[in-house]
C-alpha positions as CSV (number, residue, x, y, z in Angstrom):
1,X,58.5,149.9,101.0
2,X,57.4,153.2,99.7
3,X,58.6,154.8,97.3
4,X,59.0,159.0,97.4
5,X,57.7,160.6,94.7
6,X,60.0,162.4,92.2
7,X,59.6,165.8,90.5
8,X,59.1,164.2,87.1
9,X,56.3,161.9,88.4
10,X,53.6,163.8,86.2
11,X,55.6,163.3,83.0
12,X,55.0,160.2,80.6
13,X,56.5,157.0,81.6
14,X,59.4,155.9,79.7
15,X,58.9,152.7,77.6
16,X,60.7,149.4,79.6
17,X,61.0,148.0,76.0
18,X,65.2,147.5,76.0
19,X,65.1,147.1,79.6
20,X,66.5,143.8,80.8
21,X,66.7,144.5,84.7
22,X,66.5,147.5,86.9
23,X,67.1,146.4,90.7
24,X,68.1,148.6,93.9
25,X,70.7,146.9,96.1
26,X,71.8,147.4,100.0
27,X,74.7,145.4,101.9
28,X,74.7,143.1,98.4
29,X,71.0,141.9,98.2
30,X,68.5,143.1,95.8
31,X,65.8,145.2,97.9
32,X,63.7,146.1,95.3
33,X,62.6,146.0,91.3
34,X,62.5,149.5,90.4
35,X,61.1,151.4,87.6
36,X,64.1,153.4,85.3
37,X,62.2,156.8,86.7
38,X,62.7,155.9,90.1
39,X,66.3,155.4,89.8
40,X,67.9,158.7,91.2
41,X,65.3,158.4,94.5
42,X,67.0,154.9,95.4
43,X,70.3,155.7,94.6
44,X,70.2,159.2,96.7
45,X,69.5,156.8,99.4
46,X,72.3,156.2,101.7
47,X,74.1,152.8,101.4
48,X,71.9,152.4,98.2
49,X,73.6,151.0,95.0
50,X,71.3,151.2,91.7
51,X,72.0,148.5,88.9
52,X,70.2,148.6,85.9
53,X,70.6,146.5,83.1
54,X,69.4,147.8,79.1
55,X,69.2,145.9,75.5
56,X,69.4,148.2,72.2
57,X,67.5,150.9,74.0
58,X,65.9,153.3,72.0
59,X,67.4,157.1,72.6
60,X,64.1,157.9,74.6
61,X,65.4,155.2,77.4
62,X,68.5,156.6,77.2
63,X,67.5,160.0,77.7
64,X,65.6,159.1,81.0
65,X,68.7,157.4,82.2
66,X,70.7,159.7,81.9
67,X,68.4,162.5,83.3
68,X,68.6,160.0,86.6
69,X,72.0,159.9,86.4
70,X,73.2,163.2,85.2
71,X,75.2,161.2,82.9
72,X,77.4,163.2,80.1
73,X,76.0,164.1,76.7
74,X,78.5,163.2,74.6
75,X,78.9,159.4,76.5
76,X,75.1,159.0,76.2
77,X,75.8,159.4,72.1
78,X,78.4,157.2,72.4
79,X,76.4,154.4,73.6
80,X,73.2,155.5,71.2
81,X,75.4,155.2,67.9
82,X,77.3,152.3,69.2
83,X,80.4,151.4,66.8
84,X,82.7,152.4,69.3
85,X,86.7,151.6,69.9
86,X,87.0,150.0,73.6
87,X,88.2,152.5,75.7
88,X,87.5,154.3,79.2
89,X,87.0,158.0,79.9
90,X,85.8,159.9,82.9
91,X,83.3,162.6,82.9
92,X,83.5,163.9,86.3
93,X,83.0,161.9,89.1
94,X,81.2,159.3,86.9
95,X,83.3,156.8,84.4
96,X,82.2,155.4,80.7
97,X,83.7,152.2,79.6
98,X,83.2,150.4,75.9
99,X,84.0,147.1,75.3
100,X,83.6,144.7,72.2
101,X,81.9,141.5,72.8
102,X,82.6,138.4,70.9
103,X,80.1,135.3,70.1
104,X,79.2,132.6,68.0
105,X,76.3,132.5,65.8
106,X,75.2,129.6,63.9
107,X,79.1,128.6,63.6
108,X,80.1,132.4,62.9
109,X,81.7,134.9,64.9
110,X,79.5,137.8,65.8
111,X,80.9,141.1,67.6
112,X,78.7,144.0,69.5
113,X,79.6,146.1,72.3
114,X,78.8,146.4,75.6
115,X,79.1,150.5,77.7
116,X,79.3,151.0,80.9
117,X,78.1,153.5,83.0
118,X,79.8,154.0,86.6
119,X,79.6,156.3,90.0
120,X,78.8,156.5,92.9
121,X,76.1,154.5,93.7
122,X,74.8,153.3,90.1
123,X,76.1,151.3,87.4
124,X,74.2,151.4,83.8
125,X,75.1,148.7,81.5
126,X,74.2,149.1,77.6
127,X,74.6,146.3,75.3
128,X,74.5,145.9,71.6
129,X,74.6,143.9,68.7
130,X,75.7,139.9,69.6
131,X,76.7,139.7,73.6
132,X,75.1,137.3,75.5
133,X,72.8,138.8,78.7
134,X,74.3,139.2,81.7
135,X,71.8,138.0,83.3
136,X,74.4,135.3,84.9
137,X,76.3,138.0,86.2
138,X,73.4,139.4,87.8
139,X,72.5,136.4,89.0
140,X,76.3,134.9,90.3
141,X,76.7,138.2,92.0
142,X,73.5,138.1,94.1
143,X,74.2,134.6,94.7
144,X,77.3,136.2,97.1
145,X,75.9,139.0,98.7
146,X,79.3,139.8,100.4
147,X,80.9,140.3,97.2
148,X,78.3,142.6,95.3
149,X,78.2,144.8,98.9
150,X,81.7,145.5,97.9
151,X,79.6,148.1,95.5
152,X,79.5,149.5,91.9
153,X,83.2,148.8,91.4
154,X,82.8,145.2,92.0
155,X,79.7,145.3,89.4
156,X,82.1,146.5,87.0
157,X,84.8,144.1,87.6
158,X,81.9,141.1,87.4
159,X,81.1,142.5,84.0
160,X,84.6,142.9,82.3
161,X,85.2,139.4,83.3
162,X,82.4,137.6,82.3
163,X,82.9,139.8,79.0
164,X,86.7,138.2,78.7
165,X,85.5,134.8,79.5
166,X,82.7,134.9,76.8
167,X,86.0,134.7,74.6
168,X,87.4,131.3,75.7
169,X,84.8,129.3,73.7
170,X,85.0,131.4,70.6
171,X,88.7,130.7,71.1
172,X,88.0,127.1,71.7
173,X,85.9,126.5,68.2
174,X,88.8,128.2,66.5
175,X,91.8,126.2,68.3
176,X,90.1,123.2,67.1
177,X,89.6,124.1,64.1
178,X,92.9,125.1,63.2
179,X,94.2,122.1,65.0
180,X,92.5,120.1,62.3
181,X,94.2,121.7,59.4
182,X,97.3,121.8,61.3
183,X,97.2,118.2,60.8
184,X,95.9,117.7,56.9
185,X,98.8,120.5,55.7
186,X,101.2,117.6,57.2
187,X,100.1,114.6,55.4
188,X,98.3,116.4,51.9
189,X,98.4,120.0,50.1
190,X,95.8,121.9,51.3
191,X,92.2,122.6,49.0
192,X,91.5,126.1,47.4
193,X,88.2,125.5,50.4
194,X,90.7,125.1,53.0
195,X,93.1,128.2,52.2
196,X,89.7,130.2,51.7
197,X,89.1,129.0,55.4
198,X,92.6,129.9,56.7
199,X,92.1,133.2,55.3
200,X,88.8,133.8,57.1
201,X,90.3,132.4,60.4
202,X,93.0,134.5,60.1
203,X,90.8,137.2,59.7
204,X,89.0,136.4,62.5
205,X,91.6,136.4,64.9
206,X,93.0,139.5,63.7
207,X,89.6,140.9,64.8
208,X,89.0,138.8,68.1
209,X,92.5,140.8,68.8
210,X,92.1,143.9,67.7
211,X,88.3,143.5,69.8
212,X,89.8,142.5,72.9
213,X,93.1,144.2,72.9
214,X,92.5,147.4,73.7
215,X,90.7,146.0,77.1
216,X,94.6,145.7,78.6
217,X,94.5,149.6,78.6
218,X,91.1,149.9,80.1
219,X,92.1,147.6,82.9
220,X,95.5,148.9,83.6
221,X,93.7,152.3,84.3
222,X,91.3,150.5,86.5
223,X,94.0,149.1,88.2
224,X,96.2,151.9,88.9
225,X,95.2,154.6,88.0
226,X,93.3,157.0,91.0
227,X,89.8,156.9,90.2
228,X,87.2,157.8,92.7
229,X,84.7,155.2,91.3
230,X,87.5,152.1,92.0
231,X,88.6,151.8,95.6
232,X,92.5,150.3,95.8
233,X,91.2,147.0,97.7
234,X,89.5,146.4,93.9
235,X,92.4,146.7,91.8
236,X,93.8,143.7,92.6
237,X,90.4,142.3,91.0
238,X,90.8,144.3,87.8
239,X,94.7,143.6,87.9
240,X,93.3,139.6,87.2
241,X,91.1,140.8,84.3
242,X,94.1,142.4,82.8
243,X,96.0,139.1,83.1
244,X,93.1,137.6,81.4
245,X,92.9,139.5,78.6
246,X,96.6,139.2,77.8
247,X,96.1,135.5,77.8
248,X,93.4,135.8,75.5
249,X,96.1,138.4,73.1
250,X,98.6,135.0,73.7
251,X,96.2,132.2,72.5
252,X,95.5,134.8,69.7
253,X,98.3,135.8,68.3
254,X,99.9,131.9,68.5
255,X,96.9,130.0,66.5
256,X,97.7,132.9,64.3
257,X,101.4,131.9,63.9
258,X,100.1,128.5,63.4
259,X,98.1,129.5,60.6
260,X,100.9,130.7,59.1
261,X,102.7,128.2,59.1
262,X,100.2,126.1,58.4
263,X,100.1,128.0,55.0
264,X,103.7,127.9,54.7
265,X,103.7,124.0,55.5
266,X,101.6,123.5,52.9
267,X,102.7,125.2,50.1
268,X,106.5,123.6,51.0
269,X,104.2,120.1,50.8
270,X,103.3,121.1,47.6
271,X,106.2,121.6,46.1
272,X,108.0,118.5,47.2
273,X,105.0,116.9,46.0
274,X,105.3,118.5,42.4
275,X,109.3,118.5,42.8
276,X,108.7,114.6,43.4
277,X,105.9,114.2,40.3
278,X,108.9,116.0,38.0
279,X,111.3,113.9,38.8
280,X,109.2,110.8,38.4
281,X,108.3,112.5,34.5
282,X,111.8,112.9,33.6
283,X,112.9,109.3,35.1
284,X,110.8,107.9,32.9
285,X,111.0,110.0,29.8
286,X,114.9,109.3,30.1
287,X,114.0,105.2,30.1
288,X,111.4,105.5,26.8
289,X,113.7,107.8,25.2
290,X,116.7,105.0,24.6
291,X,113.9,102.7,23.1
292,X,111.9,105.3,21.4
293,X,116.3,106.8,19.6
294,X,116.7,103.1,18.7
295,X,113.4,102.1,16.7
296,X,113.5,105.5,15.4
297,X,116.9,104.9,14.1
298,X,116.5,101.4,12.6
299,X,112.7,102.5,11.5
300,X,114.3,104.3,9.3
301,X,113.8,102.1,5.9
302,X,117.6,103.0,4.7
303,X,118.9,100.2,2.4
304,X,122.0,100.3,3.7
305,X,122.2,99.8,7.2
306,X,125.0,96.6,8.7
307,X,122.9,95.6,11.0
308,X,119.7,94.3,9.6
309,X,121.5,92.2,7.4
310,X,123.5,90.8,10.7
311,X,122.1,87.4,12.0
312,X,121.5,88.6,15.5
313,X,121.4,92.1,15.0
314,X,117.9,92.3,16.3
315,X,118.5,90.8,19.8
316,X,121.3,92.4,19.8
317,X,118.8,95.4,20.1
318,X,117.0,94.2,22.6
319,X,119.8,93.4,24.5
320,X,121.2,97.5,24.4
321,X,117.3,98.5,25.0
322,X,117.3,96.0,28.2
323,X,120.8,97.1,29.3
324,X,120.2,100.6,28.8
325,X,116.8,101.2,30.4
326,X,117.4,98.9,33.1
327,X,120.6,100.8,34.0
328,X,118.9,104.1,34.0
329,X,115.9,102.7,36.2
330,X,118.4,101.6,38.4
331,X,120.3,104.6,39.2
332,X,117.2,106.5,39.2
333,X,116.0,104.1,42.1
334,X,118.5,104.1,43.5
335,X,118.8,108.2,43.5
336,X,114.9,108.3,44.9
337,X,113.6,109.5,41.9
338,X,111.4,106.2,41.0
């Protein structure tokens, strides 16, 4: 197929380093591979729907976007700087969406953020930082032509939800986790290591929510508010993300209860523990004390003292030291204290 020429044809080509795919669509099957300056020619085409996929690009890239796009100013700094709350605005007929991302690395949760750019015809999709490529979006999408002919709103929905579900196994690795000290605080008084670890799994969840949160807003406007980018048969679609994401906020905000109480649990295990050690000291200090008053007593070297002169003042002695400790360990036994 050829391609028109554009009026920018004579100026330098724009570096594809940062872009990850660039492909022109019709009825919901990729027609074409297309080069980031040929971008606006495709999409002015009727029936046409641009998707172009980018990786940390550099503001040079982004600048060439958004010349195809007439994409706002203050958006395209947005997704340059990056380090932005989730949120969705609308510049004119076209929308800009930020949303956090959420993966592991080497055991560790790592965050970036992933904009979208939206209108009719195109969607731009900018990731950063740790967010797996969405590449199987891409991919699950053109697998159902029917679907992706919906157009640039169904793009967008495919996106958010793969985004959502990339949270499940973070989720996962933490549930487990937790579920494992859930059952150690039960049985043993948890290590200095393992409140260090409920700290930072606490603190993870506190940013998995305040990451994913603020996606319910974003999809409620999808959903019902009247945008000219998302036709109503779609918002059922977004209405599902929505759902998703307050599942997510659920499973969240209930490991962190059980981490709480986890903590609680074990300090209360603790206690008893100590509370039970105590009593277990002052059983026994109670039993050697009697002894320990006696031979002090009669260790005393005092001439005149009537029983060590008596014939059976010693077992005597013995018998009170038997008597009394025995009597003590007894009721202390009996009490649960030994």
């Amino acid at each position: 197929m050829n391609v028109p020429s554009l009026p920018t044809s004579h100026s330098e080509p724009v570096s594809t380093e940062g872009v990850v795919a660039a492909g022109a669509y019709v009825d919901g099957r990729r027609i074409a591979n297309i080069a980031i300056s040929e971008a606006s020619s495709w999409r002015a085409k009727p029936g046409h729907v641009v998707w172009i996929g980018l990786h940390e690009p550099d503001m040079a890239l982004l600048g060439a976007v958004q010349k195809q796009f007439d994409l706002h100013e203050l958006a395209i700094e947005d997704a340059n700087h990056a380090h932005q709350r989730p949120k969705i605005e609308q510049y004119g007929e076209a929308l800009f969406i930020v949303a956090r991302t959420a993966q592991l690395v080497e055991g560790r949760i790592a965050f970036g953020e992933t904009h979208i750019f939206v209108g009719e015809g195109y969607l731009v999709s900018v990731r950063h930082g740790a967010s797996t490529s969405y590449t199987p979006v891409r991919e699950r999408c053109e697998s159902c032509p029917r679907a992706l002919a919906r157009g640039e709103d169904y793009i967008l929905y495919a996106i958010l939800d793969f985004i959502v579900d990339n949270y499940s196994p973070v989720l996962e690795s933490i549930h487990d986790e937790v579920e494992g000290i859930e059952d150690d605080v039960l049985s043993k008084p948890i290590s200095k290591a393992q409140i260090e670890r409920l700290y930072m799994l606490r603190r993870d969840l506190l940013r998995l929510r305040n990451a994913i949160g603020p996606l319910v807003e974003v999809c409620r406007r999808l959903e019902h508010d009247e945008l000219s980018m998302v036709r109503q048969a779609m918002q059922p679609l977004f209405r599902d993300v929505t759902d998703h994401v307050r599942n997510i906020q659920e499973r969240i905000d209930s490991m962190r209860e059980v981490l709480a109480f986890a903590f609680e649990a074990s300090l209360l295990v603790g206690q008893a523990q100590e509370t039970a050690v105590s009593k277990k000291l002052a059983s026994w200090l109670a039993i050697i004390a009697i002894p320990t008053a006696l031979a002090g007593i009669y260790g005393m070297n005092f001439k005149h003292m009537p029983e060590l002169e008596w014939e059976y003042g010693y077992f005597m002695l013995l018998g009170v030291m038997l008597t009394a400790c025995g009597s003590l360990y007894w009721r202390f036994r009996r009490a649960g204290w030994l």
